[in-house]
N, C-alpha and C positions, 0 to 999 in steps of 0.2 A: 625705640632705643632700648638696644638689653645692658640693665645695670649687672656689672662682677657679683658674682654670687659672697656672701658672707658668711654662709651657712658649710663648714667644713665634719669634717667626721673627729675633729681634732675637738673643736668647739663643742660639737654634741657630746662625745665624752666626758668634758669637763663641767657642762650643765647639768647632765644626769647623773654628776656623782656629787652633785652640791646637797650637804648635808642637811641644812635647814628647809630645803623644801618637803612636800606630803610624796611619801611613797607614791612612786610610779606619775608622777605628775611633772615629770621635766618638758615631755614630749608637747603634753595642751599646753602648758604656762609660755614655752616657747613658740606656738602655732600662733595662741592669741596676742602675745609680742609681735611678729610678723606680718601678722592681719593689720595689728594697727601701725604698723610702720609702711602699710602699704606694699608687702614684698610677699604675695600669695607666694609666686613662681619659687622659693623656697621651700615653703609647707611639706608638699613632697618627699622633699627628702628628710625633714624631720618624721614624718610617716614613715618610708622606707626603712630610718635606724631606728625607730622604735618598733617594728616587726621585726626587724634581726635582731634589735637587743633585750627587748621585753618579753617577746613570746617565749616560753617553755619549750622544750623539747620531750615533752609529754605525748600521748597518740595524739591520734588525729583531731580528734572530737574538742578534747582541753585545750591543746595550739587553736584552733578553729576561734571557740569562744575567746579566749585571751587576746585573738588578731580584731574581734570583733571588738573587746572593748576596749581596746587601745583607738579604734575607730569611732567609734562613740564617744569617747569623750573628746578625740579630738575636736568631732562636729558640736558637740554640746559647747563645748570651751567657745570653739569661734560665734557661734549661735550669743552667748551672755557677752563675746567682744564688741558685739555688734550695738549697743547699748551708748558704751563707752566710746567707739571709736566708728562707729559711720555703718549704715546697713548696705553700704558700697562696697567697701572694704569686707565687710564680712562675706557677702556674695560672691566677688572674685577670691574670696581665699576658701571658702567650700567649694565653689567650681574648680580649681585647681586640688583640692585635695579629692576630690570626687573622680576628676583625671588618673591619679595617681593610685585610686582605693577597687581592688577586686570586684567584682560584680557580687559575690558571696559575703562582703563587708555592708553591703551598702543596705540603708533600710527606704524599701521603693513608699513611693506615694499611695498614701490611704490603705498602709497597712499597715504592722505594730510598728510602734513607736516608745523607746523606751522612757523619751521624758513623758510621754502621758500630755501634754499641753493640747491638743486637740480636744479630748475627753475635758483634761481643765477647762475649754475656752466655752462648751457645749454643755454639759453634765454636771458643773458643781455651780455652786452660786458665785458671784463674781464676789463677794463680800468677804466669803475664805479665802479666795486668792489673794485679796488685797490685805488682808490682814497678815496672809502667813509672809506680803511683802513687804509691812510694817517690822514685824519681828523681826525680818532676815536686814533692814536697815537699820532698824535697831543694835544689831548687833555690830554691822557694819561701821556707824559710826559711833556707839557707845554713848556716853555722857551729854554728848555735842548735836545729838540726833534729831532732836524736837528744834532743838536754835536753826540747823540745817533746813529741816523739813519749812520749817518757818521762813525763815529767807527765800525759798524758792514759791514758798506759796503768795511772797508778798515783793518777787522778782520785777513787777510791772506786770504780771498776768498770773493769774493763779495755774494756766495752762502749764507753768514749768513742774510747779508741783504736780501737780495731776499726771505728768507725761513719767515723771520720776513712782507714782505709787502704780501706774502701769508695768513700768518697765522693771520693777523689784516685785510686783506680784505674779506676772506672769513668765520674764525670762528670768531675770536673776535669782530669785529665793526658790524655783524647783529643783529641787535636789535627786532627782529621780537616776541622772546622770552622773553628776558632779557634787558631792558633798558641800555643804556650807563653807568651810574651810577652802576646799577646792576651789570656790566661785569665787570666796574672797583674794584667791591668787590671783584668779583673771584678772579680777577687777585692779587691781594693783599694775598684776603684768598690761592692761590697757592703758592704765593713765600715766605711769610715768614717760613711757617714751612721749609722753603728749606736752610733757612739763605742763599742765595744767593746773598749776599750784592754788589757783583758787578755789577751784574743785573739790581737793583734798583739804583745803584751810576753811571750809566753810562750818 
């Protein structure tokens, strides 16, 4: 069954010119919305209007790199949505954005990699990662953050916690792609369409 598309050039407009979001960040905030609403077959075209509307018309070389990171962050975005809203969901919406993305955009297997997470998961001690994932929750939920961490360590399994200093040490807090600020879009753009109000209220 194909659902009516929702995604207009009307709508993209009016996203990308909302003030209070981070420079150049309408494109991922909306991908990773998508993702978790389960509607990859969208993605695409938020892809397509953000190469006609972000990239420069600079030479070759500047347009090239601008196309590239407007593609990177898309996949970073959906990569940190995958957390919040299903590693399902995140896969059919990088496969459809992968559809949609130049052979020249794409970064192949077992070569650079701009978030560096391979090298992180190999190379540094796992002790940094989980700390720089502490800080980056820290910041995430301020004040409420240790009561948070607490509750999920004392969930009926301490696996929730542990599965939560994973998933903020190693996808959420690398900033390699996506600034702090940025990741904390996603992480917003994930949970509300989820209405998962206890999530946020913990």
């Amino acid at each position: 069954m194909t659902l009516p598309s929702i995604i207009t050039p009307t709508l993209l407009a009016s996203i990308r010119t909302k003030p209070f979001l981070p420079p150049n960040s309408w494109y991922f905030i909306t991908a990773a919305t998508l993702s978790i609403l389960n509607r990859p077959d969208e993605i695409p075209r938020v892809f397509r209007y953000a190469l006609e509307n972000d990239c420069g018309n600079g030479n070759d070389q500047i347009q090239h790199r601008e196309r590239l990171n407007v593609a990177r962050k898309l996949r970073e975005a959906l990569i940190k949505a995958a957390p919040i809203g299903g590693l399902p969901k995140a896969i059919n919406a990088l496969l459809a954005l992968k559809s949609a993305t130049p052979a020249s955009l794409l970064d192949e297997p077992l070569g650079y990699s701009p978030s560096a997470r391979s090298a992180e998961i190999f190379d540094v001690p796992s002790s940094h990662i989980l700390q720089r994932g502490q800080r980056f929750f820290d910041q995430v939920y301020g004040k409420v953050s240790r009561r948070v961490m607490g509750q999920m360590d004392r969930s009926g399994t301490e696996d929730l916690g542990l599965t939560a200093r994973l998933m903020y040490g190693y996808i959420l807090s690398n900033s390699n792609v996506l600034t702090a600020a940025e990741s904390s879009f996603v992480l917003i753009a994930g949970i509300i369409p989820q209405d998962v109000r206890t999530a946020t209220a913990l």
